[in-house]
N, C-alpha and C positions, 0 to 999 in steps of 0.2 A: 839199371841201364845195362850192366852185364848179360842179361838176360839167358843165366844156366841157373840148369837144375839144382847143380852146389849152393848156389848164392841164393838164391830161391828159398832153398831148403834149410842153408842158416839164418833167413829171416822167420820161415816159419817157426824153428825150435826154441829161438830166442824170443819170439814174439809169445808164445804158448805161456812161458814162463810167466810172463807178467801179467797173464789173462785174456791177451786176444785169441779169439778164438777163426778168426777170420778176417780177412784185411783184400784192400787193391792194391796193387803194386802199381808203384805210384813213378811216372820218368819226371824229367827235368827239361826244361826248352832245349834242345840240341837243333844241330842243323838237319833238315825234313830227310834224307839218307841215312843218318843215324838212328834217327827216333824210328823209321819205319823200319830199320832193323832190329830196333829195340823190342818191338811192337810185337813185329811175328813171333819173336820167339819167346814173346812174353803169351803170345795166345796159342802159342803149341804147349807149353810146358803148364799153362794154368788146369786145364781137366786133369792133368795128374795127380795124384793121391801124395802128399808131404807127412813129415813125421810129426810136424806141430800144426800151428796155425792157418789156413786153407786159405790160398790165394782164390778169389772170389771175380774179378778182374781187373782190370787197367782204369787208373786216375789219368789224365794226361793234365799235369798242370803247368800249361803251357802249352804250344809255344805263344799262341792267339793271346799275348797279352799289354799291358801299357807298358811302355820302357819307361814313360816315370815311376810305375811303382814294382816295377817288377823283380824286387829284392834284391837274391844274391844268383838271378838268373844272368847269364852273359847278354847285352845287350845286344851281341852282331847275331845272336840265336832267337829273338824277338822278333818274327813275322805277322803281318795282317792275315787277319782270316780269312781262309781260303776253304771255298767250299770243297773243291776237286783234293786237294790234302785231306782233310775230313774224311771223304768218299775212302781216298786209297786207303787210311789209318785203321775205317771201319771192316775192311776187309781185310787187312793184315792180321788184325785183332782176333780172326774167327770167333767172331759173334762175342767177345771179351769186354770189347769198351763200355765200361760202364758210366763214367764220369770225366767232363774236357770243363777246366777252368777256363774260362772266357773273358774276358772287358769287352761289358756290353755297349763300351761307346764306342766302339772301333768303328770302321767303315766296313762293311761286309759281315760285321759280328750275325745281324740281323737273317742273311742267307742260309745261316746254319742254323737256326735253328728248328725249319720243319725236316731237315736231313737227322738232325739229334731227334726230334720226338719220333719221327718214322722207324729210326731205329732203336729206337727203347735208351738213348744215350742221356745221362742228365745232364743237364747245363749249369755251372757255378760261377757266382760271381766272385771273381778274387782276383788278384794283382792289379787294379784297377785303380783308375782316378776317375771312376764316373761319377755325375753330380748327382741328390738326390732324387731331382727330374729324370735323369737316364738310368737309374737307378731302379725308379719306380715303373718306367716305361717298358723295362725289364721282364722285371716280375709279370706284368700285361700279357707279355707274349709269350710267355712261359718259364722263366726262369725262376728255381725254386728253392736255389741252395745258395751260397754262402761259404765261401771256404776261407778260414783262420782269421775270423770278423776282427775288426783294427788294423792288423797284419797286412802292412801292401796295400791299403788300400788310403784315397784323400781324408786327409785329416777331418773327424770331426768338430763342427764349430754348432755356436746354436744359431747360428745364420747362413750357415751352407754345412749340413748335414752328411752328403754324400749317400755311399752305400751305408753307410753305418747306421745314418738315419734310419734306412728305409728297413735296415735289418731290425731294429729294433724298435717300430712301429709298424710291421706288417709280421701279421701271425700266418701270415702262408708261407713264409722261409724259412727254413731248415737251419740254421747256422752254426759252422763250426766256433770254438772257441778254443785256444792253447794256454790251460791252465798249468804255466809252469813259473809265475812269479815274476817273468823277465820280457816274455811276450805280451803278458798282459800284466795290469798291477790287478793285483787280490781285491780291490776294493772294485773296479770297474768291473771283473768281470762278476762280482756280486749284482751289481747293477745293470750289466749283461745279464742274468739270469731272472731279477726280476721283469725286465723288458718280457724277453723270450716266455717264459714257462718252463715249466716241466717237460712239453711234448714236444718243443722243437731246436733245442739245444740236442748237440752236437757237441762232445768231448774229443780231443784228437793231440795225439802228442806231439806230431809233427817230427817225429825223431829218424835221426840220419844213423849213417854206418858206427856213430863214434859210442851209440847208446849200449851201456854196460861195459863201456872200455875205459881204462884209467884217462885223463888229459892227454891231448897230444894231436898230430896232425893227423884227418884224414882226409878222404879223397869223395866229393859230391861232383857227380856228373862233370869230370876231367879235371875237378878245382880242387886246390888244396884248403882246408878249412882247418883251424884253430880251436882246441877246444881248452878251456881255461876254468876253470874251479865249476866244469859241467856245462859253460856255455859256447853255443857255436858260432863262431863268424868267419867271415870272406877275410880276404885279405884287406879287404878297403873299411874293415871294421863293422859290417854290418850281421845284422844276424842270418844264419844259415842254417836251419833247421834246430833241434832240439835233442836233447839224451833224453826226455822224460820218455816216463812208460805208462801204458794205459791206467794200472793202480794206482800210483802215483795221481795222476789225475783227476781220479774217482775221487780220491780221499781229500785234497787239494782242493776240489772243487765243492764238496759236504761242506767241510770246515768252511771255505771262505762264505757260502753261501747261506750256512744255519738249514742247506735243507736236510730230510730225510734220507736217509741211504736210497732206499724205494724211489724217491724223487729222482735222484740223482744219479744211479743205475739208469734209467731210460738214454739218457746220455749214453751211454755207451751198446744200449742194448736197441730196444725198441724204437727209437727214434730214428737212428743211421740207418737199420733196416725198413722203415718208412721212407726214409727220405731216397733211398737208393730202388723203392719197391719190389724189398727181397720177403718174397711171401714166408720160406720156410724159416728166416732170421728170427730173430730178437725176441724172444717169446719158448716159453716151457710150454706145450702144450702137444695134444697128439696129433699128427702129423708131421709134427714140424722138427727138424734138424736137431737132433741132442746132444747141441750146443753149449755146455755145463762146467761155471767158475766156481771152486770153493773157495773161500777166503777165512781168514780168521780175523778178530778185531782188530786189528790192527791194520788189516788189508794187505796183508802177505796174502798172495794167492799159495795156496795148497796145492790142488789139484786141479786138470784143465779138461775137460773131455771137449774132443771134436765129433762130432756126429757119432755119439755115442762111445767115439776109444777112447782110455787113458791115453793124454800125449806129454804131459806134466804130472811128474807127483813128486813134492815136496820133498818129503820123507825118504824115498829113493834115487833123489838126487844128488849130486856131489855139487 
């Protein structure tokens, strides 16, 4: 939300370390003045070249969302969708907006979304209490992703399903998952993974400012947050993003699941870049971005190359 080159650039070298190689820079619900301050200078500063991980463009998750599920988002920062906000955001963005989390049962959700597919925008379902009827009527109209499936959204039951349902009975959504043990239990998101596949899971850490910092307080979008033996929450006890890291994840998500590395890499690699339809992503091949993690058995990342540079190396780091 600071939106400088500084802050910017300590997410990329940070993020580098632990194997992203690419990321959105993702804002928080604020009031519509701030975010679209947020915005621009998050879409002036993204075509610039960073020392690690390459901002690729803007998540907005939020503001367009349910205030029953809407986390450790501030409720008086929780507006109805508005197409004409949309408009102005998309322009702010210079051409950046890649991704606006949505609750597709709001009143107006429905107007934005030949504005998003016009403009190459994707639409996700997350902070939501929609039923699995509005859920599924979703998906109908275009919506194709999923963000931090369980997370914020109506509880799963086996007689009113919700989103959750429809995420994991419908093989046209993309769905994130936050394997870090506390987001989700290790057992469900196994059962998460058999629903899904291999081709449309979505691995994501969800990590805030406090990732790679000892316990202690920091700062998400003006709020003070808690962090206690690695995990984060609000003041009111709720969770508030995560320290995990991409590796971490990877490995996290193998184990609990019994799949293949190969399996489970997609997650991180080829899938996001589907679901986001980032042609030169996810994928070793020629043409495309030379986008390159070494890891060793263990899943210490080694080395990171971004479109071809050394931006992490293990060995020559302190």
């Amino acid at each position: 939300m600071e939106g400088t080159y500084e802050s910017l650039n300590v997410m990329s070298r940070t993020l580098s370390k632990h194997g992203t190689t690419s990321f959105l820079a993702t804002t928080v619900s604020s009031p519509p003045d701030v975010l679209t301050a947020a915005i621009e200078k998050l879409g002036a500063l993204i075509p610039r070249s960073f020392d690690g991980a390459q901002p690729i463009g803007i998540h907005l998750e939020g503001p367009f969302i349910s205030t029953a599920k809407r986390g450790t988002h501030r409720a008086a920062n929780v507006i109805a969708p508005d197409v004409g906000l949309l408009e102005k955001w998309i322009r702010a963005a210079n051409k950046t907006l890649r991704l606006v989390t949505l609750a597709p049962e709001l009143p107006g959700a429905d107007e934005l979304v030949p504005l998003a597919r016009e403009q190459g925008v994707s639409l996700a379902m997350g902070h939501s209490n929609a039923t699995f009827e509005q859920a599924r009527s979703a998906v109908e109209r275009g919506f194709s992703y999923a963000v931090h499936t369980f997370n914020a959204m109506r509880a799963f039951s086996h007689r009113g399903s919700g989103i959750v349902g429809e995420v994991l009975a419908d093989d046209r959504i993309f769905a994130e998952i936050i394997p870090d043990g506390v987001h989700v239990d290790p057992a469900v998101v196994r059962l998460f993974g058999r629903a899904k596949g291999k081709e449309r899971v979505l691995l994501v850490s969800d990590a805030i400012s406090a990732t790679g910092m000892p316990d202690g307080r920091y700062v998400l979008g003006g709020d003070t947050i808690e962090v206690v033996n690695g995990v984060c929450r609000d003041g009111e006890g709720r969770l508030a993003g995560s320290t995990l890291t991409q590796e971490i994840a990877l490995r996290n998500f193998a184990e609990w699941t019994a799949w293949s590395i190969e399996d489970a890499l997609l997650g991180l690699t080829l899938n996001p870049a589907r679901a986001l339809r980032l042609e030169k992503k996810g994928v070793l091949d020629a043409g495309a971005d030379a986008d390159v993690v070494l890891m060793d058995h263990s899943f210490r990342v080694m080395k990171t190359y971004v479109k071809g540079k050394l931006v992490f190396d293990r060995l020559w780091t302190n």
